[in-house]
Backbone as a printed PyTorch tensor [residue, N CA C, xyz], in Angstrom:
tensor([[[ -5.5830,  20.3370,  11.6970],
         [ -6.5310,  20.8930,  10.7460],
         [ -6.2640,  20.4020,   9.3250]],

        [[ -4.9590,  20.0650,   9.1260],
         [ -4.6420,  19.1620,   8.0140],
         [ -5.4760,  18.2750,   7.7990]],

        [[ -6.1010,  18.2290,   6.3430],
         [ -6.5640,  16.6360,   5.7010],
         [ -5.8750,  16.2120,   5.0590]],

        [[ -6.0080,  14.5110,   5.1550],
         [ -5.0680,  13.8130,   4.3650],
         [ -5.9750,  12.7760,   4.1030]],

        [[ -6.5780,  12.4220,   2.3810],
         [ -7.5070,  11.6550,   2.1780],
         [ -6.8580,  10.4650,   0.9990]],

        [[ -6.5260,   9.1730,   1.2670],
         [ -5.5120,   9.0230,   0.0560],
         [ -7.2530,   7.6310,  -0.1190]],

        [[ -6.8380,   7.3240,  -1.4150],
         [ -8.0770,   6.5620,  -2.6530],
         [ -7.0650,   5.6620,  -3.0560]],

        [[ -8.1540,   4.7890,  -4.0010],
         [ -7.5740,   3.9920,  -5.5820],
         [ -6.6180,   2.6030,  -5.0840]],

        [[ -6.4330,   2.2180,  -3.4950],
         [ -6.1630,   1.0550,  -3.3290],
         [ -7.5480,  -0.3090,  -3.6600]],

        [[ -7.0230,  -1.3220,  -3.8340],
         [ -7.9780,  -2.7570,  -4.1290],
         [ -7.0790,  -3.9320,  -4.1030]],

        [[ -7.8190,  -4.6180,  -4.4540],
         [ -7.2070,  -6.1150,  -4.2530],
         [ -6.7610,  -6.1880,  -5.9790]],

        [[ -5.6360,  -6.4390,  -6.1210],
         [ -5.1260,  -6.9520,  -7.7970],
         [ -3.9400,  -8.2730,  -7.3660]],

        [[ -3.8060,  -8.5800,  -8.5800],
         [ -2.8870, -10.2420,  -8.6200],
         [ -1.5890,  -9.5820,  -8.6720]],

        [[ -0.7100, -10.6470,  -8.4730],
         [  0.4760, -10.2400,  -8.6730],
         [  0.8860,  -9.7120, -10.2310]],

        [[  1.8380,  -8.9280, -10.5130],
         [  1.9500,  -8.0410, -12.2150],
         [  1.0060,  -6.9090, -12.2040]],

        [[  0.0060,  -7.0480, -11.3500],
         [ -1.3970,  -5.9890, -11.8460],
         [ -0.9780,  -4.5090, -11.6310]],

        [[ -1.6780,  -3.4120, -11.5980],
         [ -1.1790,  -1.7710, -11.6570],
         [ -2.6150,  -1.1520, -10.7860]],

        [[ -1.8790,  -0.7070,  -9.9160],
         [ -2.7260,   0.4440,  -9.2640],
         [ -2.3350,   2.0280, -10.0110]],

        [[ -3.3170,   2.6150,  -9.2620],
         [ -2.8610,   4.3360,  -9.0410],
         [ -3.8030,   4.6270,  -7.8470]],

        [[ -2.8040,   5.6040,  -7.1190],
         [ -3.2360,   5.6450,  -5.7430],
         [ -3.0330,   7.3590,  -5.8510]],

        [[ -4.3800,   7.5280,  -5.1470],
         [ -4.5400,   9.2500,  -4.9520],
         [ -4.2170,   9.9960,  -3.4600]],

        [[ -3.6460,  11.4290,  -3.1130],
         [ -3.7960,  11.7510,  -2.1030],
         [ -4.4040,  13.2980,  -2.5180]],

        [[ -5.4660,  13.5270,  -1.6850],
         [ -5.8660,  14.8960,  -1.6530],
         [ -5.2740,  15.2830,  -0.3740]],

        [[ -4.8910,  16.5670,  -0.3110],
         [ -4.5920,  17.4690,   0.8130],
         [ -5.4880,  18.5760,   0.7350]],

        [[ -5.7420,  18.8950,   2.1290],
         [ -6.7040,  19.9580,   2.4010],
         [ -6.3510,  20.7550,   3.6750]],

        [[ -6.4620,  21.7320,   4.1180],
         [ -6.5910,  22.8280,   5.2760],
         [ -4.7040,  23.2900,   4.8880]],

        [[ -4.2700,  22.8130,   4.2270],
         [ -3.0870,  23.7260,   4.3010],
         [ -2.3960,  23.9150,   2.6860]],

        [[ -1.5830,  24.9600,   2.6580],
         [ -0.8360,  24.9330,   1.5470],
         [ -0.4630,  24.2770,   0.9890]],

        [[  0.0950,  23.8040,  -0.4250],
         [  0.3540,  23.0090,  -1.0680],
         [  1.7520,  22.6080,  -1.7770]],

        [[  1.5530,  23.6820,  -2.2850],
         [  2.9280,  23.4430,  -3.4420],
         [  4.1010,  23.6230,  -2.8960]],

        [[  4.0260,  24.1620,  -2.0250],
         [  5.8450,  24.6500,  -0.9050],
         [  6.1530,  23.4710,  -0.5890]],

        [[  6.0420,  22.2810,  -0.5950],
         [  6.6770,  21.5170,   0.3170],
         [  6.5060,  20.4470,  -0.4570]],

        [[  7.4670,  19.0800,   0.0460],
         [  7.2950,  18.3180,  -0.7940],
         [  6.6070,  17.1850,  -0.1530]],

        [[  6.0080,  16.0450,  -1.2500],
         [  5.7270,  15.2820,  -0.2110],
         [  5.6640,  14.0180,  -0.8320]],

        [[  4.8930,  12.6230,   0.3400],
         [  5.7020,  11.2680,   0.1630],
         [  4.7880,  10.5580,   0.3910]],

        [[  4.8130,   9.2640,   0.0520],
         [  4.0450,   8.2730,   0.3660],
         [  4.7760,   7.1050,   1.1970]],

        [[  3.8760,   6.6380,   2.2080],
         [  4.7470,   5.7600,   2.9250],
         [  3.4280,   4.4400,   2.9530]],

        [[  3.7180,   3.2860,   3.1040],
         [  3.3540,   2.2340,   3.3470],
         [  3.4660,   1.6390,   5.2360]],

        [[  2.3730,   0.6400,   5.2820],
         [  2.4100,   0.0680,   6.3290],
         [  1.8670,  -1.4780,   6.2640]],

        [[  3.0690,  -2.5690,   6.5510],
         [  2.4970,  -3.8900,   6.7140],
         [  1.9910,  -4.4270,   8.2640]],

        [[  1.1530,  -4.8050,   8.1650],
         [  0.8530,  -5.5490,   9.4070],
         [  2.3810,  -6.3820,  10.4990]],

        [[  2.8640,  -5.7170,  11.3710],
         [  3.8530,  -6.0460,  12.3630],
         [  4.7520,  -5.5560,  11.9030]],

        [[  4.6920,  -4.5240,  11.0460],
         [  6.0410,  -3.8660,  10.1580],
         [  5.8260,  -2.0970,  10.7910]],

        [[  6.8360,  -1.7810,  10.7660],
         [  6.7520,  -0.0680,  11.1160],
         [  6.9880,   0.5600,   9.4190]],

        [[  6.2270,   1.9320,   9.5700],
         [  5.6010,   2.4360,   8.4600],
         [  7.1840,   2.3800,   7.7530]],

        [[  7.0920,   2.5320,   6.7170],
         [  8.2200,   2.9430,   5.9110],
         [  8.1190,   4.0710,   4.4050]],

        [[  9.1270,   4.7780,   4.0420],
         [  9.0280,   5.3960,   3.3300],
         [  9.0790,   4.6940,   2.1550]],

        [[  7.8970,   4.9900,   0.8670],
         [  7.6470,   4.7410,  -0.3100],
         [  8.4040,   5.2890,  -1.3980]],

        [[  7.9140,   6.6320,  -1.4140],
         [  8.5960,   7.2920,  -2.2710],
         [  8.4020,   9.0850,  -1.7910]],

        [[  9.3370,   9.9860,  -2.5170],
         [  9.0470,  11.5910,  -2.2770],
         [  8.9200,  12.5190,  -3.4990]],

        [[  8.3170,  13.3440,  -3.7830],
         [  8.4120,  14.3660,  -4.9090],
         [  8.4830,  15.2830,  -3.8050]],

        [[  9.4700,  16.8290,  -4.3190],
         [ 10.0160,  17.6820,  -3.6020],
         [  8.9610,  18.1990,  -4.5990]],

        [[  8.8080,  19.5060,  -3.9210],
         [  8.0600,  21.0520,  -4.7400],
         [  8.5890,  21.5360,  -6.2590]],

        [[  9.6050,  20.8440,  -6.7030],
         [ 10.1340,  21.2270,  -7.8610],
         [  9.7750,  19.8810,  -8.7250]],

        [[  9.6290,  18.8150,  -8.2180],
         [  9.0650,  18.0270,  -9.4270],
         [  9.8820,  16.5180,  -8.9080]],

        [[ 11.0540,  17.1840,  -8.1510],
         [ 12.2410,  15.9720,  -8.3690],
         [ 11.5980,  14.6060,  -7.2830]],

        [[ 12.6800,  13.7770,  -7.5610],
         [ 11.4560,  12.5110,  -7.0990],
         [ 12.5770,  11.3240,  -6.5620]],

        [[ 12.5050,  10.6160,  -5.4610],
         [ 13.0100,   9.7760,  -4.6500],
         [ 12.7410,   8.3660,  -4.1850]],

        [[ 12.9770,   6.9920,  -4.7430],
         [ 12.2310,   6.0890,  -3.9960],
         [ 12.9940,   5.2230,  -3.5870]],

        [[ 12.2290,   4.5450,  -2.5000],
         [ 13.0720,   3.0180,  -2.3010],
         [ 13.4940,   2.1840,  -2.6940]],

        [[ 14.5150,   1.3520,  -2.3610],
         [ 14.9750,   0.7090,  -3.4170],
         [ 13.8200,  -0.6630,  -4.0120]],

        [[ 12.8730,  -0.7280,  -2.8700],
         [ 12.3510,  -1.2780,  -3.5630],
         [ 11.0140,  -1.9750,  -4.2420]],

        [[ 10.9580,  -0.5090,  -4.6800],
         [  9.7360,   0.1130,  -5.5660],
         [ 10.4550,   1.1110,  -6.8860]],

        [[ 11.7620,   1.0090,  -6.8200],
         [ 12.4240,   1.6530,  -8.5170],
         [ 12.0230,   0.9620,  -9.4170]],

        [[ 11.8260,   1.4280, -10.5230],
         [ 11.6240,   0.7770, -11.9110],
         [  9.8340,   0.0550, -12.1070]],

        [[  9.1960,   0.7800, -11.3390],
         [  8.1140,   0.1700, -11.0040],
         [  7.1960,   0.9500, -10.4100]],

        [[  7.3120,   2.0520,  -9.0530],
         [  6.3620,   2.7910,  -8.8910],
         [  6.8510,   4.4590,  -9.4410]],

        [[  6.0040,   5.1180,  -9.7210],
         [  6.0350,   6.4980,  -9.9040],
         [  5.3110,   7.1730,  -8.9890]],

        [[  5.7610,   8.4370,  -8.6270],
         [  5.2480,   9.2370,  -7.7500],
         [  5.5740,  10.5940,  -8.7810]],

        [[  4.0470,  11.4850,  -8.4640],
         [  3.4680,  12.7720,  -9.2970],
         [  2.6870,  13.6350,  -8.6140]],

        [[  2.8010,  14.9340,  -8.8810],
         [  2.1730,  15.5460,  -8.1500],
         [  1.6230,  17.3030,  -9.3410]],

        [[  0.1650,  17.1820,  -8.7010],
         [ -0.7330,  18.7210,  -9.5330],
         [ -0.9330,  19.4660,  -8.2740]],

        [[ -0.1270,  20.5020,  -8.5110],
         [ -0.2660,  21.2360,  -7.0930],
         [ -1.8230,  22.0900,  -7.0850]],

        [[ -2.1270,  22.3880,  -8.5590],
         [ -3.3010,  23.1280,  -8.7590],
         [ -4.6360,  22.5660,  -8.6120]],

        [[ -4.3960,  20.4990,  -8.1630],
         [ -5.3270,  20.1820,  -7.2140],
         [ -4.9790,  19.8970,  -6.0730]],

        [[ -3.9440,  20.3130,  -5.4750],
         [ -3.3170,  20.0360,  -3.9810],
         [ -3.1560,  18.1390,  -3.9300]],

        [[ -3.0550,  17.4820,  -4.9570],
         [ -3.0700,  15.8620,  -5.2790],
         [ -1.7310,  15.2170,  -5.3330]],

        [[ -1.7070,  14.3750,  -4.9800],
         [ -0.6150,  13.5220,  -4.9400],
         [ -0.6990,  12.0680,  -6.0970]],

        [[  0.0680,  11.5940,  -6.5500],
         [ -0.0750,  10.2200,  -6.7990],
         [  1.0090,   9.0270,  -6.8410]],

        [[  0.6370,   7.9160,  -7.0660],
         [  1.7440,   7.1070,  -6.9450],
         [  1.0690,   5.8300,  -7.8670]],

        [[  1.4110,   5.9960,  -8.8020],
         [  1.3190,   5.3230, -10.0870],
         [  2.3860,   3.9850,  -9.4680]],

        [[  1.5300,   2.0060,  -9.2950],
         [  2.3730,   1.1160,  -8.9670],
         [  1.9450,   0.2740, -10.1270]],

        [[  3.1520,  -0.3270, -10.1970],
         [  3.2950,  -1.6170, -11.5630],
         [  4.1250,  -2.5820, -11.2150]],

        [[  3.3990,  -3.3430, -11.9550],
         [  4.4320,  -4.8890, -11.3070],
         [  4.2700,  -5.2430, -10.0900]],

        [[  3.0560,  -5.4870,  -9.7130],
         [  2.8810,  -5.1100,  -7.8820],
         [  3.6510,  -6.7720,  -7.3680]],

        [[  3.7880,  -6.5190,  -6.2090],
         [  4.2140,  -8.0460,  -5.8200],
         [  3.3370,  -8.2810,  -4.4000]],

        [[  3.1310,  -9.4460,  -4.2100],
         [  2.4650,  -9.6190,  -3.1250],
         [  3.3680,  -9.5040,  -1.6270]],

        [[  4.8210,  -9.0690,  -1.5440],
         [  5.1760,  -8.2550,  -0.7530],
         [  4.8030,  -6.5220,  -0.6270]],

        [[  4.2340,  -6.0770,  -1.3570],
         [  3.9230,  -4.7890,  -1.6080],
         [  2.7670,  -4.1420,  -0.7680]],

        [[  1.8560,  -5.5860,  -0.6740],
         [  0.7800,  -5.5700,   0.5410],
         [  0.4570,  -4.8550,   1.5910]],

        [[ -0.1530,  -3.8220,   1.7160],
         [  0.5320,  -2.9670,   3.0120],
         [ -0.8680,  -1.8110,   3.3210]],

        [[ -1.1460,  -0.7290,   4.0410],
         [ -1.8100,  -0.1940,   3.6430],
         [ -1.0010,   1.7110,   3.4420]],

        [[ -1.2140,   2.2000,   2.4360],
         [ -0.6510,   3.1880,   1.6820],
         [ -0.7910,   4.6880,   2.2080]],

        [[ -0.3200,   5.1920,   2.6210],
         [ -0.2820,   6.6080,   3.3980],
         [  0.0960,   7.5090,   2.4380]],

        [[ -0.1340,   9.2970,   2.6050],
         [  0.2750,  10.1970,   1.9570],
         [  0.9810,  10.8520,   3.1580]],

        [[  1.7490,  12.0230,   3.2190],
         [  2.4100,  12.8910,   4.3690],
         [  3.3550,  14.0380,   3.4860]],

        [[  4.0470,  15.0410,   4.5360],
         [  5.0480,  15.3460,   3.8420],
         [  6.1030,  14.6500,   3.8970]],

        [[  6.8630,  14.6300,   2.8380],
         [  7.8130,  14.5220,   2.6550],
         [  9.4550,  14.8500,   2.1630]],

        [[ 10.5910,  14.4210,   3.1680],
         [ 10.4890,  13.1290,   3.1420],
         [ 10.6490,  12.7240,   5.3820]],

        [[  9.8480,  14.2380,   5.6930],
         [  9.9810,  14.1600,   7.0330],
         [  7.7050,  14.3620,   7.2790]],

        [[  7.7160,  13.3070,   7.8620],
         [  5.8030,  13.3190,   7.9930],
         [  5.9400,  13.5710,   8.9640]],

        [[  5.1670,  14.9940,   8.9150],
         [  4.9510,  16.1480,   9.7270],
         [  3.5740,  16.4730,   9.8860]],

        [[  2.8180,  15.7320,   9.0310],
         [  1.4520,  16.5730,   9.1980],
         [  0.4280,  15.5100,   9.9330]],

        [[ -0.3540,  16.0080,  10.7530],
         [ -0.9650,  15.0460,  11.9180],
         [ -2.5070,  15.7620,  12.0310]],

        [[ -3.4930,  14.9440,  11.8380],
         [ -2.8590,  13.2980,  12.2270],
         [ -3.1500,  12.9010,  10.7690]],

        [[ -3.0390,  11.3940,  10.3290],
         [ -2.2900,  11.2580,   9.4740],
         [ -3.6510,  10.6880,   8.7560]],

        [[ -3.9660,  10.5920,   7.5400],
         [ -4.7720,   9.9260,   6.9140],
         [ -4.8680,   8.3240,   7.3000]],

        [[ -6.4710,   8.1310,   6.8780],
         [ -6.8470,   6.6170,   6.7940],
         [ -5.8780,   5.8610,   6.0500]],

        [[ -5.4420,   6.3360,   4.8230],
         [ -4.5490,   5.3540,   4.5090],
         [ -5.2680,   4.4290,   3.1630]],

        [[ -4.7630,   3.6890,   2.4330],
         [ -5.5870,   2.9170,   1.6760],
         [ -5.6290,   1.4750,   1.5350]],

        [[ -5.7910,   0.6450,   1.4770],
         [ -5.2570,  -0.5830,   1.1980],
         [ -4.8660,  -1.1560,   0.2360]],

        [[ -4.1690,  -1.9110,  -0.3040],
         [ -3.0350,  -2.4880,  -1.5570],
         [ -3.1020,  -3.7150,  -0.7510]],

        [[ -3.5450,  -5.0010,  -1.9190],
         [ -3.6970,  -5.9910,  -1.4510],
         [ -3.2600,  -6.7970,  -2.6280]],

        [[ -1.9710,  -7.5900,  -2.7440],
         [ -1.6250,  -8.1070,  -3.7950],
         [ -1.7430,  -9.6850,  -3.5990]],

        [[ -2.2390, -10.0630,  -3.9410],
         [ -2.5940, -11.6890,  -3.9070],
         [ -3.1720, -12.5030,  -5.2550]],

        [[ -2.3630, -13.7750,  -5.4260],
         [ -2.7460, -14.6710,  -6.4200],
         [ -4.5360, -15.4960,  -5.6950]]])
């Protein structure tokens, strides 16, 4: 009964800046924390980044210094502010909880397409 609707992926060059949205819907919000994970074509999903319910915030090593992850619980929204994109970054972009994705089934997802 969970929705998971994530936005704001496109095609940008390498250096360029996204911001990527997740709405959540049919369940509570602010209790829990949550994450964004990525998926490349022949690659298994991997974790992006996490904001816990208190604000605090977790990422891979490698997306530090470069992506941000934020969250307005008073729109049940997620985000993940990316910079410096690289055309390894390519992937298509998931929301879930985090930093264990539990909620099913899982959003469309977005696409991030970094290419010269």
């Amino acid at each position: 009964q969970v929705q998971l609707v994530e936005s704001g992926g496109g095609l940008v060059h390498p250096g360029g800046s996204l911001r990527l949205t997740c709405v959540v819907s049919g369940s509570i919000f602010s209790t829990y924390g949550m994450g964004w994970y990525r998926q490349a074509p022949g690659k298994q999903r991997e974790l992006v980044a996490v904001i816990t319910r208190g604000g605090s915030t977790n990422y891979a090593d490698f997306v530090k210094e470069r992506f941000s992850i934020s969250r307005d619980n008073a729109k049940n929204t997620v985000y993940l502010q990316m910079n410096s994109l690289k055309p390894e970054d390519t992937a298509v972009y998931y929301c879930n909880r985090g930093p264990n994705p539990v909620f099913r089934p899982w959003g469309r997802g977005t696409q991030v397409t970094v290419s010269s």
